[in-house]
C-alpha positions as a Python dict, from the first residue, in 0.01 Angstrom:
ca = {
    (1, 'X'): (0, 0, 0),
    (2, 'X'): (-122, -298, 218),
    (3, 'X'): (-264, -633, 163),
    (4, 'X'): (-565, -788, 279),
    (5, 'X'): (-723, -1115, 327),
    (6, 'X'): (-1065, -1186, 395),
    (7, 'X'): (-1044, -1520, 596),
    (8, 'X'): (-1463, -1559, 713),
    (9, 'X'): (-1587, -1817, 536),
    (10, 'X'): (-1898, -1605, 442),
    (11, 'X'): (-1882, -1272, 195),
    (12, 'X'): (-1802, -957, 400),
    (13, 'X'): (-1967, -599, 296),
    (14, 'X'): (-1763, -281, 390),
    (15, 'X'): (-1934, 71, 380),
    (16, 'X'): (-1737, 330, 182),
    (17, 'X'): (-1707, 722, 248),
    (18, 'X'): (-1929, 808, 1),
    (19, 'X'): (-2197, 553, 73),
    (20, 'X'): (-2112, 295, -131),
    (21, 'X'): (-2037, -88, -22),
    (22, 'X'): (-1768, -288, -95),
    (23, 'X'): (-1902, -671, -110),
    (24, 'X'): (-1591, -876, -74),
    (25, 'X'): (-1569, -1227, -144),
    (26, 'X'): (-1460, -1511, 114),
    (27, 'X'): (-1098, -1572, 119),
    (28, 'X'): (-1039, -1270, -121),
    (29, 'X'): (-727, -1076, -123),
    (30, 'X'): (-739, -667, -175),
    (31, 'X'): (-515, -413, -180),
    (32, 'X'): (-512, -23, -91),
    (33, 'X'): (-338, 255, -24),
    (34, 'X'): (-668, 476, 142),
    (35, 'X'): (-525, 481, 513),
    (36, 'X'): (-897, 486, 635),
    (37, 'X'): (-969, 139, 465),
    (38, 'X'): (-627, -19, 640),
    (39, 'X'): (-747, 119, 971),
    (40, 'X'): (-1082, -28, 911),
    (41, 'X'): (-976, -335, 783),
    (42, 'X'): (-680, -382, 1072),
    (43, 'X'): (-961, -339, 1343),
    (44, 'X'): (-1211, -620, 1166),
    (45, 'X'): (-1168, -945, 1296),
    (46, 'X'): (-1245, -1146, 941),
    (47, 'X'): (-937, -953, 786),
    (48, 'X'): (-567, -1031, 816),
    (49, 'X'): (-286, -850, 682),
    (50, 'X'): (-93, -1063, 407),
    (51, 'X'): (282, -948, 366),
    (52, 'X'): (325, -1229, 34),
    (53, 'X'): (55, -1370, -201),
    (54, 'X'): (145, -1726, -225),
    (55, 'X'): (488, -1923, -208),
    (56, 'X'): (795, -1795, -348),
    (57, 'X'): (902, -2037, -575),
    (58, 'X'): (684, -2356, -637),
    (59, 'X'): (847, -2541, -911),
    (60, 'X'): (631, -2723, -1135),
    (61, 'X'): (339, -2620, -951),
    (62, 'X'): (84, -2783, -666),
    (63, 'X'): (-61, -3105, -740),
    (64, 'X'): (-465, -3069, -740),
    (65, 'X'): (-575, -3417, -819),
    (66, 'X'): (-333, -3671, -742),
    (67, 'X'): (-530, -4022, -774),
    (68, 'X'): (-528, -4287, -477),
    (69, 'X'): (-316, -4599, -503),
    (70, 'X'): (-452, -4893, -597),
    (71, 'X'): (-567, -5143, -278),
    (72, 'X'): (-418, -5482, -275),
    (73, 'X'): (-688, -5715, -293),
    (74, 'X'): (-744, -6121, -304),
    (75, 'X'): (-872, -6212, -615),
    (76, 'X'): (-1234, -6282, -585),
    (77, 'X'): (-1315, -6664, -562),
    (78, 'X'): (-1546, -6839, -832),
    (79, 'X'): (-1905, -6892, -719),
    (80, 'X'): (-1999, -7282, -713),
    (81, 'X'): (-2291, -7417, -972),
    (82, 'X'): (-2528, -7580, -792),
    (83, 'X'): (-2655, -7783, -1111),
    (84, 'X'): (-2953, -7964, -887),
    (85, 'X'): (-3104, -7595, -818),
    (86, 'X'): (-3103, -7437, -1180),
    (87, 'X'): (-3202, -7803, -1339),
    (88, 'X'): (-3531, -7682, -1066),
    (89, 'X'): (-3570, -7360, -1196),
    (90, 'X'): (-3531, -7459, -1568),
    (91, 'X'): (-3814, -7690, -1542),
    (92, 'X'): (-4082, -7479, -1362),
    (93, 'X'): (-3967, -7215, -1630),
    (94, 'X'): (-4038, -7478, -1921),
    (95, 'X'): (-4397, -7552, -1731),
    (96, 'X'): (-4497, -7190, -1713),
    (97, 'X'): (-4447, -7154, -2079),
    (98, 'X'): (-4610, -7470, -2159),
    (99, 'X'): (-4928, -7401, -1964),
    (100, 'X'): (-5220, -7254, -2144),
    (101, 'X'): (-5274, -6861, -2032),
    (102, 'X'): (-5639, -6943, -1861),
    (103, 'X'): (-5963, -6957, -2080),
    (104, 'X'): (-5974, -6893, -2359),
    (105, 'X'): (-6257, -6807, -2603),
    (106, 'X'): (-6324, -6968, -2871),
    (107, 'X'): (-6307, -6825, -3190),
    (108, 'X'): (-6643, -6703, -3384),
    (109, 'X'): (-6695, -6851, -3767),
    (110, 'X'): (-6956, -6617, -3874),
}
């Protein structure tokens, strides 16, 4: 029995005896005993022959996701009022609403 991995990073299809394919995935381990498969797959380049699946003994397992420290950053610094500018803005505000919208008509008594 032998083991082996596909290592293209594409899907690899493998014609059988009988006609059928074999559509194996990228990065896919198989295994078989048919001596004309391990001659077939020995002589592809995309296939290696894998003695061990994995490591022996991991522990508590591999970490996936492990988050990124945090940065050590200056606090940011406190943006200055300027009073004179928003006092400017405050009042052309006030005179827009003040203003009358254009003409107007005048409203019919009938």
């Amino acid at each position: 029995m032998a083991k082996f991995k596909n290592t293209a990073p594409q899907a690899v299809i493998l014609r059988r005896g009988n006609g059928a394919r074999l559509f194996i995935n990228p990065f896919e381990v198989i295994t078989t005993d048919d001596s004309r498969w391990i001659t077939e797959m020995e002589f592809n380049r995309a296939f290696i022959q894998v003695e061990e699946i994995g490591h022996g003994k991991v522990g508590a397992g591999l970490k996936t996701h492990v988050r990124d420290t945090k940065r050590k950053r200056t606090p940011s610094k406190p943006k200055k009022e300027i009073k004179s500018l928003k006092s400017k803005i405050s009042k052309k505000i006030d005179k827009a609403l003040k203003k009358p919208k254009g003409l107007r008509k005048p409203k019919r008594a009938n």
